[in-house]
Backbone as numpy.savetxt, mean C-alpha at the origin, in Angstrom:
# Nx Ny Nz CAx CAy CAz Cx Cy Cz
3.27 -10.31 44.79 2.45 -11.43 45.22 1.05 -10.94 45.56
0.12 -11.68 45.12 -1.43 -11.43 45.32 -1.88 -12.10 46.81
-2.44 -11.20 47.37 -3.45 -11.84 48.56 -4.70 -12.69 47.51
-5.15 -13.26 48.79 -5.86 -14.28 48.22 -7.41 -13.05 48.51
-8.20 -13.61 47.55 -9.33 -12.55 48.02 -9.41 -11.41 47.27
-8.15 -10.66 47.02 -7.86 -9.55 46.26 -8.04 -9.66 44.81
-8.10 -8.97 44.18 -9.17 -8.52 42.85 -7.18 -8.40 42.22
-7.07 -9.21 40.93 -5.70 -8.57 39.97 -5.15 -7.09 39.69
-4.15 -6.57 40.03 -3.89 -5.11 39.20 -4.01 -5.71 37.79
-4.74 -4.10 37.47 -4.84 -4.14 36.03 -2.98 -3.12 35.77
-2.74 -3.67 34.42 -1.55 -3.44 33.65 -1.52 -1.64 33.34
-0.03 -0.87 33.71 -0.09 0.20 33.53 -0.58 0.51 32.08
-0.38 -0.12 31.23 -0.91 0.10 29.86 -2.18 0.01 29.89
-2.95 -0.14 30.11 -4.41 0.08 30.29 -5.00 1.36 30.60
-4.28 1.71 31.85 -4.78 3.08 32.19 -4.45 4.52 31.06
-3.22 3.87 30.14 -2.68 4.88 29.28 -4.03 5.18 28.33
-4.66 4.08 27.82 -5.31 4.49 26.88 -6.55 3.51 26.82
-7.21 3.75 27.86 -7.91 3.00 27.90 -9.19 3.76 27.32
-9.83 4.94 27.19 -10.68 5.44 26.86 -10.23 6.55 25.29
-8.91 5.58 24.89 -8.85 6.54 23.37 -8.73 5.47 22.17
-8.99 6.27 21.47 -9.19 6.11 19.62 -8.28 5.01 19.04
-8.35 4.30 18.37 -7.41 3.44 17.91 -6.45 4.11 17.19
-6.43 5.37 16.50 -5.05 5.61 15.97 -3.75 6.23 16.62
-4.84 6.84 17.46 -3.96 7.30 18.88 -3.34 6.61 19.55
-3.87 4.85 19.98 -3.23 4.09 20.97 -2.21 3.28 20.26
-2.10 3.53 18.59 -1.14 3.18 18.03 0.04 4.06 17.99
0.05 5.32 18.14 0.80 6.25 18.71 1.28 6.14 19.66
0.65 5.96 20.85 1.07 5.96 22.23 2.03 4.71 22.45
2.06 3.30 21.56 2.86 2.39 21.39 3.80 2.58 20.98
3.91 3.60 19.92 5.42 3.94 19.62 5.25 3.68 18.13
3.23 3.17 17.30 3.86 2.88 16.10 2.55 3.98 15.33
3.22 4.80 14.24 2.36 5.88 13.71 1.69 5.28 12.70
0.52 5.46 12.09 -0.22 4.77 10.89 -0.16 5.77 9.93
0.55 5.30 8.80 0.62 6.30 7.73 -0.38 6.08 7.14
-1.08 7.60 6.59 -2.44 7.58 5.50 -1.68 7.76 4.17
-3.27 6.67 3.34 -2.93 6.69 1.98 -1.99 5.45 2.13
-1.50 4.56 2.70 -1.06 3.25 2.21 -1.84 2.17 2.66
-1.76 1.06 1.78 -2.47 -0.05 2.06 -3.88 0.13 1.14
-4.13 1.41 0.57 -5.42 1.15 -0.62 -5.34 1.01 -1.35
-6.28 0.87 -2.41 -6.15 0.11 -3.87 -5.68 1.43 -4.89
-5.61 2.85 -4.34 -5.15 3.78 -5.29 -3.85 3.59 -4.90
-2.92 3.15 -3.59 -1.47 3.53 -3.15 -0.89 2.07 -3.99
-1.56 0.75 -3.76 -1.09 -0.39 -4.87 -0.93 -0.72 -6.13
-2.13 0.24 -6.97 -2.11 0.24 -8.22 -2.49 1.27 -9.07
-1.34 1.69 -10.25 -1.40 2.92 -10.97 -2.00 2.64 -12.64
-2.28 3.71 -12.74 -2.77 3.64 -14.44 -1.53 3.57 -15.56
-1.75 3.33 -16.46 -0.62 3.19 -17.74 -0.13 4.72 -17.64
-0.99 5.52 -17.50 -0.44 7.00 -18.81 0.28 7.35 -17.14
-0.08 7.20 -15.81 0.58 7.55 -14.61 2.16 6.65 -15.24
2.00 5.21 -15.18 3.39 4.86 -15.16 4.02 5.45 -16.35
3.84 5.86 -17.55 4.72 6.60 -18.77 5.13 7.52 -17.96
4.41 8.67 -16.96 5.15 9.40 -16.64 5.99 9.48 -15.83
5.71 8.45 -15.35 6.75 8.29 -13.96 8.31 7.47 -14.45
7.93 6.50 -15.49 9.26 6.43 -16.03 9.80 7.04 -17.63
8.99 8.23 -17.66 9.28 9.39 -18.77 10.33 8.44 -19.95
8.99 7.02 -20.75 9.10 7.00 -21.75 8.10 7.17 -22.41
7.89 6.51 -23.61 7.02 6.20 -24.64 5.86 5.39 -24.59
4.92 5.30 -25.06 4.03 3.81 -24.89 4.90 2.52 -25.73
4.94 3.33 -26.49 5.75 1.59 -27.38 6.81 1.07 -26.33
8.11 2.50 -25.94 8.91 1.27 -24.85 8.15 0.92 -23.83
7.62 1.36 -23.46 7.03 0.33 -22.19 6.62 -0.57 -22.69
5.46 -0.99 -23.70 4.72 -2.21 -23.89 5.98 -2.89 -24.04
7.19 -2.78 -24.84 8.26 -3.09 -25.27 9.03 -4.15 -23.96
9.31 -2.73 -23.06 9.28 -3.17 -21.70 8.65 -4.14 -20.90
7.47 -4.58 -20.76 6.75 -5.31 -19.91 6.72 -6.31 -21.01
6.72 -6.42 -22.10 7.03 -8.09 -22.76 8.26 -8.41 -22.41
9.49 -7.83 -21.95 10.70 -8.04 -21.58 10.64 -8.75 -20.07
10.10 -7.85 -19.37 10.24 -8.24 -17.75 8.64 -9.59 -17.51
7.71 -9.48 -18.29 6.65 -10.48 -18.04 6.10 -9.55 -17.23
5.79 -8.23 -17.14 4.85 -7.20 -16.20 3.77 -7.63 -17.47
2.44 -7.40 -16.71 0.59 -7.86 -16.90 0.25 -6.88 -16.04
-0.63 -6.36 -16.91 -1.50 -5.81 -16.28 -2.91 -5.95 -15.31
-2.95 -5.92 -14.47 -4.04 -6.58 -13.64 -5.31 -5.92 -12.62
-5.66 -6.44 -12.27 -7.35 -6.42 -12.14 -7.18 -5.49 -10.58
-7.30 -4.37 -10.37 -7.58 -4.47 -8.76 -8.80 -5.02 -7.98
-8.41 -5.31 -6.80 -9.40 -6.43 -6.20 -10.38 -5.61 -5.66
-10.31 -4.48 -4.82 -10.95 -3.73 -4.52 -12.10 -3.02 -5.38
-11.43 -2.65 -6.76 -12.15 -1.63 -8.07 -13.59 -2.94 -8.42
-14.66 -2.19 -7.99 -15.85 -2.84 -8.89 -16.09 -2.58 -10.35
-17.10 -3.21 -10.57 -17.60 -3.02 -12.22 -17.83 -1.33 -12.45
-18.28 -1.03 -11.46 -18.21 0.52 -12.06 -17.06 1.64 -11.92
-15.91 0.82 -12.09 -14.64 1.59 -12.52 -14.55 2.02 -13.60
-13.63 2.84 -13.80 -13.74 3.20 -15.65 -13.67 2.51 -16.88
-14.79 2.31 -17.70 -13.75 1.23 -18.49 -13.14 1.39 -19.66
-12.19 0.32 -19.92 -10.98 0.66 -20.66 -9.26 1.07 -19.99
-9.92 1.03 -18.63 -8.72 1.67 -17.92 -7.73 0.31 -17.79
-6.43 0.41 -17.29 -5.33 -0.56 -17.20 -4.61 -0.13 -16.07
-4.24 -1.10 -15.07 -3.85 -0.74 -13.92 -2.58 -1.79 -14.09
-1.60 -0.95 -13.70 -0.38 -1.71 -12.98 -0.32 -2.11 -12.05
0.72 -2.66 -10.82 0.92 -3.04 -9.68 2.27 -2.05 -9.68
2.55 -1.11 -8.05 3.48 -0.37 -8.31 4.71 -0.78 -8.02
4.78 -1.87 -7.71 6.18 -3.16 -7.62 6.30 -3.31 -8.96
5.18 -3.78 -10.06 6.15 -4.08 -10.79 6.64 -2.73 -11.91
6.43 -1.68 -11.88 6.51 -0.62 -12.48 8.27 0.19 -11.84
8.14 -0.78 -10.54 9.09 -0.10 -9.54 10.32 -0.91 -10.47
10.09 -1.53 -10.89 11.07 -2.77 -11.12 11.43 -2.87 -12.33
10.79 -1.98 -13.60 10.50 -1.87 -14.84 12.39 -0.80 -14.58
11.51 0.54 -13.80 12.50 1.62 -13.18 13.80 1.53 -13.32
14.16 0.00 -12.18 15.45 -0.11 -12.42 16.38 -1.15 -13.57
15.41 -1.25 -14.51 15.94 -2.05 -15.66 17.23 -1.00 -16.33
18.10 -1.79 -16.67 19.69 -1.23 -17.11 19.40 -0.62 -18.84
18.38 -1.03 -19.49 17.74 -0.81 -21.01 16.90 0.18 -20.72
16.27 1.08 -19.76 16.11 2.59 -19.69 17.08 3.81 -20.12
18.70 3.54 -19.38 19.62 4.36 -19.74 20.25 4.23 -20.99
C-alpha cells in the first residue's frame, strides 16, 4: 500500500537493465536474438545454391517447381543494383521441394 504523498516504487525489472543495450536486455529476459535470421540473405537463396542443396539437376528442378507451383520471386529488400539475371527462391519453398516423395 502507497502513502499518500509518496513517489511509486519503480519495478525490480528496471533496475536490472536499465542502463543496457537492447540485445542484452533481451538476454536478461530469458530471450537470445539469433544473428543472420530475419534478412533477405537468411529468406532467400539463389537457383545454383538450391541445386546444391537438393543435389539435383537443373532440368529436375525446373521439372520440379512446375510440379509443386514454386516461382521464383523478387526479394523485397534487394534493389535495382542486385545482380542481374540472378533468380531467387524463397527457402520454404525449396524446403518443401526437399521433402517431395519424386526426389527418391
Amino acid at each position: 500500500n502507497r502513502v499518500k504523498g509518496r513517489t511509486k516504487k519503480k519495478s525490480i525489472k528496471v533496475a536490472l537493465h536499465s542502463g543496457v543495450g537492447s540485445k542484452r536486455r533481451l538476454t536478461r529476459m530469458g530471450k537470445k536474438k539469433k544473428s543472420g535470421l530475419g534478412t533477405v540473405e537468411a529468406t532467400y537463396i539463389g537457383r545454383s545454391k538450391c541445386l546444391k542443396r537438393l543435389q539435383i539437376s537443373l532440368k529436375d528442378f525446373r521439372r520440379l517447381c512446375i510440379l509443386k507451383g514454386v516461382y521464383p520471386r523478387e526479394p523485397k529488400g534487394k534493389g535495382p543494383s542486385s545482380r542481374k539475371g540472378q533468380v531467387y527462391y524463397h527457402v520454404k519453398d525449396v524446403q518443401a521441394i526437399a521433402h517431395e516423395p519424386l526426389l527418391e
